[in-house]
C-alpha positions as CSV (number, residue, x, y, z in Angstrom):
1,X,-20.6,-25.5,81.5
2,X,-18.7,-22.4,82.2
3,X,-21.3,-19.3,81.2
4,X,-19.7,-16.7,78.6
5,X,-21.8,-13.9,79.8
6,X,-20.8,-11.4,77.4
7,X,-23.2,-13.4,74.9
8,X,-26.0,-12.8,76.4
9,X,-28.3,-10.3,75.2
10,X,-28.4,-7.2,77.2
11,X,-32.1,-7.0,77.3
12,X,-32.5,-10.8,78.6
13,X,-29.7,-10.2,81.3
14,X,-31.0,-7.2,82.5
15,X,-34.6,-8.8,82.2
16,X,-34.1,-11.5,84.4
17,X,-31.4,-9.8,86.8
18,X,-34.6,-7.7,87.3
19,X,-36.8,-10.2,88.2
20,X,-34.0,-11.6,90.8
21,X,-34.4,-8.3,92.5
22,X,-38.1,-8.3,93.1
23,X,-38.5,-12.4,93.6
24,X,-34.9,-14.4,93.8
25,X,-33.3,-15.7,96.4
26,X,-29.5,-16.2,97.7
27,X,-28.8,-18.4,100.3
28,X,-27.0,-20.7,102.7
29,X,-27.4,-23.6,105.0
30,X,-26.2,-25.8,107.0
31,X,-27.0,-29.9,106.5
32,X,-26.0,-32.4,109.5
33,X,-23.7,-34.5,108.5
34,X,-22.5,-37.3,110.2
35,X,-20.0,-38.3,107.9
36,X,-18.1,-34.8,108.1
37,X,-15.2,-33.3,110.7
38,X,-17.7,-30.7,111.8
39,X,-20.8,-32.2,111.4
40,X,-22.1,-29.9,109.3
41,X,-22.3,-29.5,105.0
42,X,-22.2,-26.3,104.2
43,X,-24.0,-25.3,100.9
44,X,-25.1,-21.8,98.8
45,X,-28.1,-21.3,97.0
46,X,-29.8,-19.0,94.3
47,X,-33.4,-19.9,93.8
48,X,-36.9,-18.2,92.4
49,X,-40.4,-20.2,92.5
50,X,-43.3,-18.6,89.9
51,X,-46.5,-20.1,89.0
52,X,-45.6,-19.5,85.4
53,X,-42.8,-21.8,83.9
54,X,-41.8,-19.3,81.4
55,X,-39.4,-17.2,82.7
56,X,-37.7,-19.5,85.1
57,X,-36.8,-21.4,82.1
58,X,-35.2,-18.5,80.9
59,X,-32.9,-18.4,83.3
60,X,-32.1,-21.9,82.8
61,X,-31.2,-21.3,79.1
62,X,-29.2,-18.2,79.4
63,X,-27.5,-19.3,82.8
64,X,-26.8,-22.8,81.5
65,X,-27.0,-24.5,84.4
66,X,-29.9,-25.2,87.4
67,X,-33.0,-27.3,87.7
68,X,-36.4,-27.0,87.3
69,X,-39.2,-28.5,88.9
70,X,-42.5,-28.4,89.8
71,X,-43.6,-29.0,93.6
72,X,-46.8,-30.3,94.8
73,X,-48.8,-26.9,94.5
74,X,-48.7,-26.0,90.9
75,X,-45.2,-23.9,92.0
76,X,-42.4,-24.5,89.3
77,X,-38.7,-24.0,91.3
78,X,-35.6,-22.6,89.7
79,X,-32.6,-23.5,91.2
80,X,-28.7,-23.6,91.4
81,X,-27.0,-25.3,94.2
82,X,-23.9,-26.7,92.8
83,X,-21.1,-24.6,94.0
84,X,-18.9,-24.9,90.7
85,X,-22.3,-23.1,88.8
86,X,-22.8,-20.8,91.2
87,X,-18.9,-19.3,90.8
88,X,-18.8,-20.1,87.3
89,X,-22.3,-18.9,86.2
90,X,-24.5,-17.1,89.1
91,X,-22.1,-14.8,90.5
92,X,-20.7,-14.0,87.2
93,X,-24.0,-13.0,85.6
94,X,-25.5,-10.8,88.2
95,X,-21.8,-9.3,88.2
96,X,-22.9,-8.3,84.8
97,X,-26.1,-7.2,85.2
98,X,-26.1,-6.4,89.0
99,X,-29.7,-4.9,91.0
100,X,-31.0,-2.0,91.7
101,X,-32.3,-2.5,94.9
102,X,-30.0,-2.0,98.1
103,X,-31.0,-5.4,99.9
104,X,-30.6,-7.1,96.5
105,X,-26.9,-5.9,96.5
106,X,-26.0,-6.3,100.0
107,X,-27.4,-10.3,100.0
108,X,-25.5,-10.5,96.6
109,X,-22.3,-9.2,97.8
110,X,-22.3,-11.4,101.4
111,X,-23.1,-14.5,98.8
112,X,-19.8,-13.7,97.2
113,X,-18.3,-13.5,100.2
114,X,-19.4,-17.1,101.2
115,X,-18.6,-18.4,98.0
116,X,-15.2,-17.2,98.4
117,X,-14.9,-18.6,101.9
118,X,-16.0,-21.9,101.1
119,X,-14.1,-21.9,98.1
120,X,-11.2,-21.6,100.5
121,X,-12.3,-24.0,102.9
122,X,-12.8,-22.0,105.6
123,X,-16.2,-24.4,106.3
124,X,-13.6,-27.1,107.4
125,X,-12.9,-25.2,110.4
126,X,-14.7,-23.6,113.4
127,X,-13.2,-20.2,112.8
128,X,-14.2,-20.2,109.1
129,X,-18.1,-21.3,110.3
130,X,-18.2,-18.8,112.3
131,X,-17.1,-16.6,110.1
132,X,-20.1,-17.5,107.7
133,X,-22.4,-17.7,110.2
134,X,-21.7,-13.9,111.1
135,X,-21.8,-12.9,107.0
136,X,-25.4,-15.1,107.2
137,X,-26.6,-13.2,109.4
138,X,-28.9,-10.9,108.5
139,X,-29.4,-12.4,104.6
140,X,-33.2,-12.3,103.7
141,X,-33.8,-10.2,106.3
142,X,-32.6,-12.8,108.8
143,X,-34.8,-15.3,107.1
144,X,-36.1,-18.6,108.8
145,X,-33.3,-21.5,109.1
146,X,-33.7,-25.0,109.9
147,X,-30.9,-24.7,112.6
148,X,-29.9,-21.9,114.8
149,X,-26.5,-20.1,114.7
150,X,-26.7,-21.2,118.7
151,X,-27.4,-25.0,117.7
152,X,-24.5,-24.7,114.7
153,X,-22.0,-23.0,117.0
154,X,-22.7,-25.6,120.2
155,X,-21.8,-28.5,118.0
156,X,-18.4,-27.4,116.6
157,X,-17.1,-26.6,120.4
């Protein structure tokens, strides 16, 4: 379901795009795939985890889409990792209601970017991966991934 955001309420939008800021997550990985051209499926990712249950099922009412669930530890899991949500829902909500911080924004804005680049299919080719790989780069801080950009890179030569 396609998100109107224009009817949600201001202070819940800029509530929750707040709470993004300080504790969500955007991402992308990489899957092996053996089934694929490059063996690789490429996939994006907006995600917060909170003891409390509360808020993240805010975001699942007013961004009408996700799942929650609760892992092992007592940690409940908010997340969105179906690409047509995240260009029809994510993106345009924190469009709207944005982040103040700088590392917020700049992860935000190369998420967009890999949503636009895998809307185009540019993770069909080996140009187009390592195009992503480059925007990836230093997401989260250069975050922890399951494969390297060296591993990625040797298997699409």
């Amino acid at each position: 379901m396609t998100l109107k955001v224009s009817n949600i309420p201001l202070n819940i939008g800029y509530y929750l795009a707040g709470f993004t800021d300080g504790e969500g997550s955007f991402n992308l990985s990489f899957r092996k795939r053996e089934d694929y051209a490059l063996p690789w499926k490429v996939s994006l990712c907006f995600n917060i985890s909170q003891r409390d249950k509360v808020i993240l099922t805010l975001f699942k009412i007013h961004l009408k889409c996700g799942t929650l669930r609760v892992r092992h530890d007592g940690v409940w899991y908010y997340e969105v990792n179906t690409f047509n949500a995240i260009i029809e829902n994510v993106i345009p909500f924190f469009d709207m209601f944005g982040f103040l911080s700088a590392k917020k924004k700049r992860d935000f804005n190369k998420f967009k970017q890999l949503a636009c680049l895998i809307k185009d299919k540019a993770h069909l080719t080996k140009e187009g991966v390592i195009e992503i790989i480059n925007i990836r780069k230093d997401m989260n801080d250069g975050g922890k991934c399951k494969y390297s950009d060296t591993e990625i890179l040797n298997s699409i030569h």
